[in-house]
C-alpha positions as CSV (number, residue, x, y, z in Angstrom):
1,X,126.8,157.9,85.0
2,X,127.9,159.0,81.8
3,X,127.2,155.9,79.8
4,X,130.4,154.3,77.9
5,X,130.6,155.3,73.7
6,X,129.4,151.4,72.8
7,X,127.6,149.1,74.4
8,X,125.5,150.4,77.3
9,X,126.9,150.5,81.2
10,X,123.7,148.0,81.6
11,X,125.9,145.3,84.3
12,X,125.2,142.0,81.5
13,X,125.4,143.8,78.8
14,X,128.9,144.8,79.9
15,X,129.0,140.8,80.8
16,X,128.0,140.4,76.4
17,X,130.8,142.3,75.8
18,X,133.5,141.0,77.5
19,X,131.9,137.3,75.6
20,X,132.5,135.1,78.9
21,X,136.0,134.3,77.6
22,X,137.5,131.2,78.9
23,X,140.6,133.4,79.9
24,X,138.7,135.4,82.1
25,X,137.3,132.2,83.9
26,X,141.2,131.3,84.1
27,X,142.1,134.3,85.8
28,X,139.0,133.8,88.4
29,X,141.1,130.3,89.0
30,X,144.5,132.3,89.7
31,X,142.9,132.7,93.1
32,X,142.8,129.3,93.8
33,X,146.1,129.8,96.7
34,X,143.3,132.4,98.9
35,X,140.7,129.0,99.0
36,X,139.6,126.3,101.5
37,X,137.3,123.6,100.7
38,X,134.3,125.5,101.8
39,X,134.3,127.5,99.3
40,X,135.5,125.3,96.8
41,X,131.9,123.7,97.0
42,X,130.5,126.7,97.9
43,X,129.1,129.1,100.3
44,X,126.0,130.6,101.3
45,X,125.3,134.0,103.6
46,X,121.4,135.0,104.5
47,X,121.4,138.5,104.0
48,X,118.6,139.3,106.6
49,X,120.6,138.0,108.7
50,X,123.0,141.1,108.6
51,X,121.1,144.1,109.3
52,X,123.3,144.7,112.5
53,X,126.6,145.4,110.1
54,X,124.6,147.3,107.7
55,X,124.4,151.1,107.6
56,X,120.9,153.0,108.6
57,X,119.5,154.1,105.3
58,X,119.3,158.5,106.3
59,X,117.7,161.3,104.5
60,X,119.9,164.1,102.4
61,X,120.2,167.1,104.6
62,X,120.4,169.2,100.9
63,X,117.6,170.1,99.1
64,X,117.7,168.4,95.2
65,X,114.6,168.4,93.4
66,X,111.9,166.2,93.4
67,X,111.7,163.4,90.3
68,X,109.7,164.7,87.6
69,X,108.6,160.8,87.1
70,X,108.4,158.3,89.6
71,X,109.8,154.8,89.2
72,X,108.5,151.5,89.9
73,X,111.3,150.1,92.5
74,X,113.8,148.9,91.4
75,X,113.4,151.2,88.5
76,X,114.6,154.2,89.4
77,X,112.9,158.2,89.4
78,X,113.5,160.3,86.3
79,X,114.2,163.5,85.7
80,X,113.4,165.3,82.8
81,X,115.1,168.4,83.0
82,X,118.2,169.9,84.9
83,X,117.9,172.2,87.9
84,X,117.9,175.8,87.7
85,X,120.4,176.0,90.5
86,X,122.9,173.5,92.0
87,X,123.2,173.2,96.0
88,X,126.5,172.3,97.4
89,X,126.2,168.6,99.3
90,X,129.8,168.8,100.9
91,X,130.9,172.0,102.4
92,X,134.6,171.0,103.4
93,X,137.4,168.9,100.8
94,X,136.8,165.4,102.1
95,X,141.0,164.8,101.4
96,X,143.5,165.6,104.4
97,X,146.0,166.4,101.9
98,X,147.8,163.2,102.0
99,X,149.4,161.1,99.3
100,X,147.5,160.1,95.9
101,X,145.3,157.3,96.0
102,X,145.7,154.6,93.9
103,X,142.3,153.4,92.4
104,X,142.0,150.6,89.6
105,X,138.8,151.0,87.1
106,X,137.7,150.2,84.1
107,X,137.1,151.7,80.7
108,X,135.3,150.5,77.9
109,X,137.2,152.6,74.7
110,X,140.2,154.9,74.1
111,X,141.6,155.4,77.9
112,X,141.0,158.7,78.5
113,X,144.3,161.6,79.2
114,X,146.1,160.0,82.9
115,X,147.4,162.7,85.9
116,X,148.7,166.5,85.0
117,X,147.8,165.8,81.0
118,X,143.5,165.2,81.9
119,X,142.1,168.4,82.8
120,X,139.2,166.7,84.3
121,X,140.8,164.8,86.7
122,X,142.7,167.9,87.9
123,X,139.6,169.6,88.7
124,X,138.4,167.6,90.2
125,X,141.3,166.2,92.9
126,X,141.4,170.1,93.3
127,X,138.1,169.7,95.2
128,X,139.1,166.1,97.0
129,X,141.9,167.7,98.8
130,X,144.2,164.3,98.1
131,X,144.2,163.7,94.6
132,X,143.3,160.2,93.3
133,X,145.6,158.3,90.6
134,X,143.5,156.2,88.0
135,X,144.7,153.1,87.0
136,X,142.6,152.8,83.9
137,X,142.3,149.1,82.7
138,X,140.1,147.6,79.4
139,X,137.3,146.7,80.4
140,X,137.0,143.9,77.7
141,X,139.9,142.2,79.6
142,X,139.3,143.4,83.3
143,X,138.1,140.2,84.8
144,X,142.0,138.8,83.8
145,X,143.6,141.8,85.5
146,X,141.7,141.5,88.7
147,X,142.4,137.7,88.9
148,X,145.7,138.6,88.3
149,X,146.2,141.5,91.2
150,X,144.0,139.2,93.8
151,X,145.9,136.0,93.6
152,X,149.2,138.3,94.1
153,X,147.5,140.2,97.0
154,X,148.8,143.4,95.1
155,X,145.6,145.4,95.0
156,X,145.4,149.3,94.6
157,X,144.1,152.0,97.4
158,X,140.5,151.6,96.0
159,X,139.6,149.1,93.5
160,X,136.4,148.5,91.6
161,X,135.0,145.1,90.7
162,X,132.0,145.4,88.4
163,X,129.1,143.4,90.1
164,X,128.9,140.8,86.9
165,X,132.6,139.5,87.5
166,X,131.8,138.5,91.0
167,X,130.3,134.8,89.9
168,X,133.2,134.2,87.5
169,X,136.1,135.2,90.1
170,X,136.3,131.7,91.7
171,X,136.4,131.3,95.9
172,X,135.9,135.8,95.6
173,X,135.1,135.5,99.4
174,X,138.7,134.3,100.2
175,X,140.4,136.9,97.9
176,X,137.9,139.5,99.6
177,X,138.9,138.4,103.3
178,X,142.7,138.6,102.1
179,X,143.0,141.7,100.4
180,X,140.4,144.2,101.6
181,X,139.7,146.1,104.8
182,X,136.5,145.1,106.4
183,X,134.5,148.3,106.8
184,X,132.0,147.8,109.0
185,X,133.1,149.6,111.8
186,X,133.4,152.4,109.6
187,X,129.7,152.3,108.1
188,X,127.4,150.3,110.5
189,X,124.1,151.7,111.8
190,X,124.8,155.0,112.7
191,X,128.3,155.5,111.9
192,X,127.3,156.3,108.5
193,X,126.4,159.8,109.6
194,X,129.9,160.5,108.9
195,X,129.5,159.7,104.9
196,X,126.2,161.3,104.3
197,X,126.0,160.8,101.1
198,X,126.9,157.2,101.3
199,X,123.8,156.8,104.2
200,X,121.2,157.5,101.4
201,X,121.5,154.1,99.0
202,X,119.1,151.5,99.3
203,X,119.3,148.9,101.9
204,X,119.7,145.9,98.7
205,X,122.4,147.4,97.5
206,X,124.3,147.6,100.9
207,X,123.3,143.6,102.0
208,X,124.7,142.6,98.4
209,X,127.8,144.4,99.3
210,X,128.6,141.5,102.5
211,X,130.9,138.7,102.3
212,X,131.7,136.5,105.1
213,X,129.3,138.1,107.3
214,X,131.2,141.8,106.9
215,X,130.6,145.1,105.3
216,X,133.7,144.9,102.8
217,X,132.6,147.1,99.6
218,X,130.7,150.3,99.0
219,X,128.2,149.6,96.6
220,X,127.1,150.9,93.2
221,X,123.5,150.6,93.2
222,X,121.9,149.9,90.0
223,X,119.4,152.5,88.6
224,X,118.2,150.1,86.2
225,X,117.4,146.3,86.8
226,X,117.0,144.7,83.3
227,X,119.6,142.9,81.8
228,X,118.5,142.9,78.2
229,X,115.8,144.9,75.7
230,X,115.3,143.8,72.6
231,X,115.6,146.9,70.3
232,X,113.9,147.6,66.8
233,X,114.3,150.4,64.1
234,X,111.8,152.1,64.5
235,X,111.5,154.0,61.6
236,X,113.0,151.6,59.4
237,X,110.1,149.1,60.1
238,X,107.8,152.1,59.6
239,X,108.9,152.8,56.6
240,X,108.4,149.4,55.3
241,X,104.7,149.1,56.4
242,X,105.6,146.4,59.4
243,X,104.5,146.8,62.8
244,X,106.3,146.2,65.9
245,X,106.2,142.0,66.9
246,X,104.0,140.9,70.0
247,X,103.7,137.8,69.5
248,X,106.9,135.2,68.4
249,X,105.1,134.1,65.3
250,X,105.3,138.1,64.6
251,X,108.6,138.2,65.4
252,X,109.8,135.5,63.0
253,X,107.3,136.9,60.7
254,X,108.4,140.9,60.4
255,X,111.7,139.0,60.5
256,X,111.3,137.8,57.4
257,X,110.0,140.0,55.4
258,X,112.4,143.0,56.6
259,X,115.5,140.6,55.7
260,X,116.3,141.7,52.1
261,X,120.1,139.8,51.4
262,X,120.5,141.2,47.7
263,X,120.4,144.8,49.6
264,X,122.2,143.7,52.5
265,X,119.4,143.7,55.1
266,X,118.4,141.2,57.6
267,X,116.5,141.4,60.6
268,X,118.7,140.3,63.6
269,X,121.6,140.3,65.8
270,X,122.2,137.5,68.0
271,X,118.4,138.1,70.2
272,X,119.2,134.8,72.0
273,X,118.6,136.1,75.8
274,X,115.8,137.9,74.6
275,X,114.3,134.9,72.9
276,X,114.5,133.2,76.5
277,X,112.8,135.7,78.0
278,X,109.6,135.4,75.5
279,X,109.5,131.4,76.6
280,X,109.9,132.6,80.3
281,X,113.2,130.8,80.8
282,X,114.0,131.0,84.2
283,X,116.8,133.9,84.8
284,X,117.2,134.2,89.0
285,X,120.7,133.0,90.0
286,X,122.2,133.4,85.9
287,X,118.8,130.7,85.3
288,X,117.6,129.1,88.4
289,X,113.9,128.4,89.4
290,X,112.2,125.5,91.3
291,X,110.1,123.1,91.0
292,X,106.9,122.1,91.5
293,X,108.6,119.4,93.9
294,X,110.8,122.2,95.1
295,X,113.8,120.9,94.1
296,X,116.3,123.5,92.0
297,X,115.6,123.1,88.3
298,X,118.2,125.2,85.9
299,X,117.3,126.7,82.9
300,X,119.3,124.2,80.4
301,X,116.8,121.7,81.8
302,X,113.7,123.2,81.3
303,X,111.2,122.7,77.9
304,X,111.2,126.5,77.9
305,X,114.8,126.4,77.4
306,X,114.4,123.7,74.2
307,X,112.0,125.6,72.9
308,X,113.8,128.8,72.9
309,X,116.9,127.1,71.4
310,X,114.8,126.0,68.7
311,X,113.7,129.0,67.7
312,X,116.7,130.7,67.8
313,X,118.1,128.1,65.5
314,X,115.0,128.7,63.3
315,X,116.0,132.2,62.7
316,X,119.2,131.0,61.9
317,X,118.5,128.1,59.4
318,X,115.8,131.2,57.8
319,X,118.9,133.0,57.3
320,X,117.3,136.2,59.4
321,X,120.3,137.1,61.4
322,X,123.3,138.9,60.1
323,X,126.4,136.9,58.3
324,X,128.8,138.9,60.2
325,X,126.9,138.2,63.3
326,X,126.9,133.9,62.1
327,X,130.3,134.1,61.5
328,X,131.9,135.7,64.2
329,X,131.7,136.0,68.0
330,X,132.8,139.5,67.9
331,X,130.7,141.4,65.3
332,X,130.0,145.1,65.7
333,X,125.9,144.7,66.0
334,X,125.1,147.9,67.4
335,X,126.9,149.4,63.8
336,X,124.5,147.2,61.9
337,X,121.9,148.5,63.8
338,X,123.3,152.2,63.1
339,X,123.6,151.6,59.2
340,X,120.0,149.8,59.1
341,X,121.8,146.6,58.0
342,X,119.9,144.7,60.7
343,X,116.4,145.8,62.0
344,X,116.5,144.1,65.4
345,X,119.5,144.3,68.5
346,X,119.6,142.6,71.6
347,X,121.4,145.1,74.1
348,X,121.5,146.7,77.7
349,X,118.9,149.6,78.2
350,X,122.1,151.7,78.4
351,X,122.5,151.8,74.4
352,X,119.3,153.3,73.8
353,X,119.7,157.2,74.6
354,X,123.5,157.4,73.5
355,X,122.6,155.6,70.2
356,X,119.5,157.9,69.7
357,X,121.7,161.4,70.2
358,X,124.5,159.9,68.3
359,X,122.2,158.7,64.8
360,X,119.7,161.5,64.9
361,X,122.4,163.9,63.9
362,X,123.3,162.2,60.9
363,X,120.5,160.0,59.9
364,X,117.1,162.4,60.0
365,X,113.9,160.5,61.6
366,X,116.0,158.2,63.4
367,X,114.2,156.0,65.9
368,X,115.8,153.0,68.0
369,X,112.9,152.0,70.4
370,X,112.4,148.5,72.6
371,X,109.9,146.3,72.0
372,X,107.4,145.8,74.3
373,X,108.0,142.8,76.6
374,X,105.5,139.2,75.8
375,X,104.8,136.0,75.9
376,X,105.8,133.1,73.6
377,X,103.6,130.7,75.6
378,X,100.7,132.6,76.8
379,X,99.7,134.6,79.9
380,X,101.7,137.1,81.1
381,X,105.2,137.7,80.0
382,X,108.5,137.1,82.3
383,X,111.8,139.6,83.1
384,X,114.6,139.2,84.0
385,X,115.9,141.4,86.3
386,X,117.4,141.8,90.0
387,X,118.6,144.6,91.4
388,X,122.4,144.2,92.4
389,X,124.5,146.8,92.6
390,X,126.7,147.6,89.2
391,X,129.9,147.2,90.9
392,X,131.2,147.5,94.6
393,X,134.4,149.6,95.6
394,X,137.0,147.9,98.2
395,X,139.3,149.2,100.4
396,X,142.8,147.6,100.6
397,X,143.6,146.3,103.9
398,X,146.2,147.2,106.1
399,X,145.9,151.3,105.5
400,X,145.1,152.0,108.8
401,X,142.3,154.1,110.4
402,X,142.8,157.4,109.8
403,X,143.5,156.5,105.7
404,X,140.5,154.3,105.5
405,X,138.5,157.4,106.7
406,X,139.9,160.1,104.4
407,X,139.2,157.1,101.3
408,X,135.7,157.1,102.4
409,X,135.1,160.7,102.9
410,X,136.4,161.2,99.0
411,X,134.6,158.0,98.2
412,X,131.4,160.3,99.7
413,X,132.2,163.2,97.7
414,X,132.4,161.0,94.4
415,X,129.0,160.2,95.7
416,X,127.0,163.1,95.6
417,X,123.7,162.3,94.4
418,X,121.9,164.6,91.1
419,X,121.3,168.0,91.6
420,X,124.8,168.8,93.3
421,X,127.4,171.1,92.3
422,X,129.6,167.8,92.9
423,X,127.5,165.6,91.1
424,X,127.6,167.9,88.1
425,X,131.4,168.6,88.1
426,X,131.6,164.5,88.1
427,X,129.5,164.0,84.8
428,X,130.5,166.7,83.1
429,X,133.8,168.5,84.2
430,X,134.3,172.1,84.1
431,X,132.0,174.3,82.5
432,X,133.3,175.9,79.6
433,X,136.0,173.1,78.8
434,X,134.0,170.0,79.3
435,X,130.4,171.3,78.5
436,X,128.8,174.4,77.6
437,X,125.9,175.2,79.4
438,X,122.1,176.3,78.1
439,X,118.6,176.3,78.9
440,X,118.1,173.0,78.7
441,X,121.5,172.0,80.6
442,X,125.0,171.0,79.9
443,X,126.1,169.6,76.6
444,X,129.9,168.3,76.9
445,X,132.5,169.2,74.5
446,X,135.4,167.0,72.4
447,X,137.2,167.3,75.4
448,X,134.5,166.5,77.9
449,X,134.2,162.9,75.8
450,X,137.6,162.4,75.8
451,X,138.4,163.2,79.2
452,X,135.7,162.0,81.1
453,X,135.3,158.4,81.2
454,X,133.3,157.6,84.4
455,X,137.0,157.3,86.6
456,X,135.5,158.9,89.6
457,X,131.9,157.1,89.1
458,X,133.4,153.7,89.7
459,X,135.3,154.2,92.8
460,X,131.7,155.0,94.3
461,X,128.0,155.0,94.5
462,X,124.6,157.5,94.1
463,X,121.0,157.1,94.7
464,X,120.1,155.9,91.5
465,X,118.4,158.2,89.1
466,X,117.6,158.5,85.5
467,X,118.7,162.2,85.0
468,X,117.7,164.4,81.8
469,X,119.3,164.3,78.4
470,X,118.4,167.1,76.6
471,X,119.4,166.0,73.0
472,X,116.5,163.3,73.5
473,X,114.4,164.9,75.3
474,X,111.4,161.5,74.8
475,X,114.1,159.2,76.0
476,X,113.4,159.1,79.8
477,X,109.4,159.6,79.6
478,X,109.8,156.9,77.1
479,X,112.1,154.9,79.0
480,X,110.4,155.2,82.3
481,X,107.0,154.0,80.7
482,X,108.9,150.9,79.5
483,X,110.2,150.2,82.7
484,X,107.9,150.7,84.6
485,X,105.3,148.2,82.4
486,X,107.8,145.9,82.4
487,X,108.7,145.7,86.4
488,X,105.3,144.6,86.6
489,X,106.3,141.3,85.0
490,X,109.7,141.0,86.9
491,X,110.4,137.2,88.0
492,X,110.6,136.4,91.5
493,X,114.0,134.9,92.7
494,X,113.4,132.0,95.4
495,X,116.3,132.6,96.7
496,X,116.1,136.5,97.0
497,X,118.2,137.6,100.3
498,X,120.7,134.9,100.1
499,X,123.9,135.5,98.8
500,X,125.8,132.8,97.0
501,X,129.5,131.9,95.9
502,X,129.3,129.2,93.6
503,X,131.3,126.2,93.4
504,X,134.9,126.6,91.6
505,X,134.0,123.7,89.6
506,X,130.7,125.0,88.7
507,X,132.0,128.3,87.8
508,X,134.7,126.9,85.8
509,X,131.8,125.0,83.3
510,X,130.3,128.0,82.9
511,X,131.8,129.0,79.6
512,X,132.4,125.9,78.0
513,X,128.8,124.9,78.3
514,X,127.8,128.3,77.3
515,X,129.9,127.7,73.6
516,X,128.9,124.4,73.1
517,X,125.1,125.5,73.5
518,X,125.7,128.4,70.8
519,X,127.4,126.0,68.1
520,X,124.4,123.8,68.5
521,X,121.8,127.3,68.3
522,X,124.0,128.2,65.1
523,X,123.9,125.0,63.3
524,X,127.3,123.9,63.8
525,X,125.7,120.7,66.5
526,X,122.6,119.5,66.2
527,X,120.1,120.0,68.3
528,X,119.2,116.4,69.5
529,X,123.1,117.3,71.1
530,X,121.5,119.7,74.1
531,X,121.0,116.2,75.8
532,X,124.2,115.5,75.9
533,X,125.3,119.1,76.9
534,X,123.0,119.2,79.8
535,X,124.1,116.2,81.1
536,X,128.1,116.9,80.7
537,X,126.6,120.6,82.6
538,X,125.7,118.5,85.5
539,X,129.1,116.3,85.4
540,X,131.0,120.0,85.6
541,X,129.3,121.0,88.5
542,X,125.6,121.8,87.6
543,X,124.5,119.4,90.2
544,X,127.1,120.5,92.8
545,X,125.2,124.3,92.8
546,X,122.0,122.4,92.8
547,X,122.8,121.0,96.2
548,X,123.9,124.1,97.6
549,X,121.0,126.0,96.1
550,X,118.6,123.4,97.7
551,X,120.6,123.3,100.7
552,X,120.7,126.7,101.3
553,X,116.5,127.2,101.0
554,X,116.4,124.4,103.5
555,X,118.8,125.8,105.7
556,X,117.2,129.2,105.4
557,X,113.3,127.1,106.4
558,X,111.7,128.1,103.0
């Protein structure tokens, strides 16, 4: 994937970009004609349960090279350097030559060049056979658009709907039954020998891609599974004779002395999910756990959460975190970060690499880095993390056989795993007018940016991999070590291999308890308020999921 220019393609770091708005959560509730009361108090499927609609998980038939590193599942391999020579996954054009089709994605930035005018995509539906024709909506504002397009039943050829706007779209099962073709008598068992490519993701990613007891999407899989790091300058910090926080009394510590306000320094960003993390507030299930009783307990409930509010007001009352970042719901952090006018960022593992290559050539010794994961409360630290796919591809219904096939086959060849001539032409165009090629690999061109903004990756899937950058040649060693000590912490999620679609009304609370919990973290509430949020959360639906979260473990005979 080549990864957005801004915040990482991490899936909730994309969610911290598009800020939860409360029109988004409206245009989940445009579906609201596609519901029944099932799902209005919502609806449970046990994964497990599905392995007969699932495809068989098959070996590529082409030879790509081994991982230079190996991963800790769910982290993925890494690769370190590019392959001397490409191999050819698909021998024939997957396209029957038929008429375009229409595919809906997102972008986060300028939208790239559309049809005859982007050289990239004509290369490319060159080598499909049946071109496809990109719909390219803002990411910032996608979850409005797809409420919009679902509620009409008016839904593109192929349409992509990132993983993290699932749980705001409300009764998504109904709008899934409604608009797209169910495809698993297309995919199951051994009919995936037809899609080889497709027949190599992990078995997760396919069971998360089920609703109402059907194959309906063609997953993403995630090659990452953290939602958040919490990233330092490096050099800065260095510089300044501090060393890197592992402890939260460090943290607010090197936080105060790196915050300099007559030079306009301070040390954070808005590190709030981070801050959770140190206290081990529960994340499963958006911040679910049980307890010791084995009843549902979410995270707004727990001391862990209190305490981690409190701190995070601390460093505000201090005055550690960035004015522009008090002030203002939609200040450019990762540019603070850039400039060294904040030391610490909370972001998606995503912004690390792109933000290295991009500073190093203009600020020499450069060094973003994550801090290592730990423990507020002693013992070993927590992560969040799961490993659902980044977003799912559906088929609209009604195409008939024969068009539903040819979709798939390109969907395959968009597919192509690292090390293919079609995996390369994907990420980085044609040679010569996207990227130039060298020893180390391809570097794209001005016109490689602006053409190529992952259209084809999000109408389809790979086996995940970390693959080489050669600009930063430390960042995947270095990025696999951090994974790969941190997976070892990962929390476990009671209710891993059920799938859930939340109530409408707990959905719809979402946001508005999310805002009224940052105005108390900022100072704007006070804090002996997060009583009276908590119990206004479980009036708006909190204990409506709690039922069906405890239901569903009973039902399931955990």
């Amino acid at each position: 994937m080549t990864t957005p220019a801004g915040p990482s393609a991490d899936r909730r770091t994309f969610l911290s970009l598009l800020g939860l708005s409360a029109a988004a959560v409206a245009a989940g509730g445009s579906l609201a004609g596609c519901g029944d009361k099932a799902t209005r108090s919502g609806t449970t499927q046990e994964l497990d349960k599905l392995a007969e609609v699932l495809p068989e998980q098959r070996a590529l038939t082409v030879n790509v090279p081994k991982p230079d590193i190996v991963g800790t599942r769910p982290v993925a391999d890494g690769y370190t350097r590019f392959p001397a020579q490409l191999v050819d996954a698909i021998a024939e054009k997957p396209g029957a030559g038929g008429p375009a089709i229409r595919a809906m994605v997102p972008v986060w930035g300028p939208a790239p060049p559309a049809g005859a005018s982007n050289a990239y995509l004509t290369a490319i539906n060159a080598e499909l056979g049946t071109p496809v024709e990109f719909s390219v909506q803002d990411g910032i504002t996608y979850a409005e658009k797809l409420g919009a397009i679902l509620g009409a039943r008016d839904v593109p050829d192929l349409l992509c709907v990132p993983g993290w706007e699932v749980s705001k779209l409300a009764r998504f099962g109904d709008a899934v039954r409604a608009n797209f073709e169910d495809l698993t008598p297309y995919l199951q068992g051994a009919k995936v020998a037809d899609y080889p490519m497709l027949g190599t993701f992990p078995a997760g990613a396919w069971r998360n891609a089920c609703w109402n007891e059907r194959l309906m999407a063609v997953p993403n899989p995630t090659d990452g599974p953290f939602p958040w790091a919490l990233f330092h300058r490096k050099d800065l910090l260095t510089k300044a004779g501090l060393a890197v926080p592992a402890s939260i009394d460090e943290l607010f510590d090197v936080g105060k002395r790196a915050t300099n306000a007559d030079k306009g320094v301070w040390a954070f960003s808005d590190i709030f999910a981070m801050v959770q993390m140190f206290h081990k507030v529960p994340g499963s299930k958006d911040g679910w756990r049980l307890r010791a009783d084995g009843t549902p307990e979410f995270k707004y409930e727990t001391p862990e959460f209190r305490a981690a509010a409190e701190f995070m007001s601390r460093l505000y009352r201090a005055g550690l975190v960035h004015p522009d970042i008090v002030a203002s719901k939609g200040a450019d952090a990762q540019q603070l970060l850039k400039s060294g006018k904040i030391m610490f960022h909370q972001d998606g593992i995503g912004m690390w690499q792109l933000m290295q290559a991009e500073q190093q050539k203009v600020t020499p010794g450069f060094d973003v880095q994550p801090v290592p994961l730990f423990s507020a409360t002693g013992g070993n630290p927590l992560a969040w993390g799961d490993d659902e796919p980044i977003s799912y591809t559906f088929v609209k219904k009604g195409l008939g056989k024969a068009r539903v096939e040819e979709i798939l086959r390109v969907v395959d060849w968009c597919s192509a795993p690292f090390g293919t001539a079609e995996f390369d032409l994907r990420e980085y165009g044609v040679q010569g007018r996207h990227h130039t090629r060298g020893a180390d690999g391809p570097v794209k061109t001005e016109l490689g940016f602006k053409e190529i903004q992952n259209q084809y990756f999000f109408i389809s899937g790979r086996s995940p991999v970390v693959q080489p950058y050669p600009q930063t040649p430390q960042y995947v060693p270095q990025l696999l070590a951090y994974s790969n000590e941190t997976v070892k912490n990962l929390e476990k999620d009671p209710w891993d291999g059920l799938k859930f679609e939340m109530p409408a009304k707990y959905k719809a609370g979402m946001v508005p308890t999310q805002d009224k919990i940052t105005d108390i973290v900022r100072g704007r509430r006070p804090m002996s308020d997060l009583d009276v949020v908590v119990t206004e959360w479980r009036a708006a639906g909190g204990d409506e999921a709690r039922q069906l979260l405890g239901s569903a473990l009973a039902d399931a005979g955990r």
